[in-house]
C-alpha positions as CSV (number, residue, x, y, z in Angstrom):
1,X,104.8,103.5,112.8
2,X,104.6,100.6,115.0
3,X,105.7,97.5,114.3
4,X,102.4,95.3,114.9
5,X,100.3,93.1,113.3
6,X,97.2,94.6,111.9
7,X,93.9,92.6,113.7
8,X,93.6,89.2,111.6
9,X,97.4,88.6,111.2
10,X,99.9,86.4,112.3
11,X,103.4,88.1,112.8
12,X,106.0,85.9,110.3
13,X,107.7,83.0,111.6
14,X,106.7,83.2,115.3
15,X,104.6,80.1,115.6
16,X,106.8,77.0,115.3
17,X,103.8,74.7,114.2
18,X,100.5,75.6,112.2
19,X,98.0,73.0,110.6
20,X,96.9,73.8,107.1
21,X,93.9,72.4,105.0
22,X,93.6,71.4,101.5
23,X,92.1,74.8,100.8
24,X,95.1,76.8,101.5
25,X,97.5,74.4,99.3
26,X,99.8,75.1,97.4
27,X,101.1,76.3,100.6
28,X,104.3,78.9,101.1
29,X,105.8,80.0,104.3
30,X,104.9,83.1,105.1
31,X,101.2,82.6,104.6
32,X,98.9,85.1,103.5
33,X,97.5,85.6,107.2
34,X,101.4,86.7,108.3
35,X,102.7,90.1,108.0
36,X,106.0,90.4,105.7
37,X,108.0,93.1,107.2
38,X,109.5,91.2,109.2
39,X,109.6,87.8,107.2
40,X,111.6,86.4,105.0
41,X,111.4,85.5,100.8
42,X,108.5,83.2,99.9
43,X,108.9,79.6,99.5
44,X,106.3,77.6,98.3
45,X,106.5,74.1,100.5
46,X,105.5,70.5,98.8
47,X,103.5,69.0,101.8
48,X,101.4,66.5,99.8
49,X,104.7,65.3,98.4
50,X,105.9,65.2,101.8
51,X,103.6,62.8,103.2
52,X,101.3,65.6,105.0
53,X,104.5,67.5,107.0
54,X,106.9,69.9,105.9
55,X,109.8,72.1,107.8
56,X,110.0,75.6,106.2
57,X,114.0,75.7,105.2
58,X,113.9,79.6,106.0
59,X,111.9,80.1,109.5
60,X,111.6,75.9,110.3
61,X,108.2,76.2,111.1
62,X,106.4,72.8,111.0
63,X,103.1,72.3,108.8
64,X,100.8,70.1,108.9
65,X,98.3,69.4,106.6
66,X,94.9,68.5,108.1
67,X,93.2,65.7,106.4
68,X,89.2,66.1,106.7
């Protein structure tokens, strides 16, 4: 089997920065677009609380939440 994401996906942790929208809150790192073989345990990320920006403690992506 290889180790590759399927078409669609986003391999966990390997972008450092990703914008979000208010349709994908409540947000956790890994998304549902990553793959989780190679991830690590689901964390759900308070980015309204934190002003629009939030580090992931596990992976430290950035988000950013979009406002429209």
């Amino acid at each position: 089997m290889r180790n590759e994401a399927r078409e669609g996906e986003v391999k966990c942790c390997t972008r450092r920065e990703r914008e979000v929208t208010a349709a994908e809150l409540p947000l956790h790192c890994p998304t549902d677009d990553m793959t989780l073989w190679n991830g690590h345990p689901r964390v759900f990320l308070p980015i309204e609380a934190a002003g629009g920006e939030i580090l992931c403690p596990y992976c430290g992506t950035r988000y950013v939440l979009r406002r429209d």
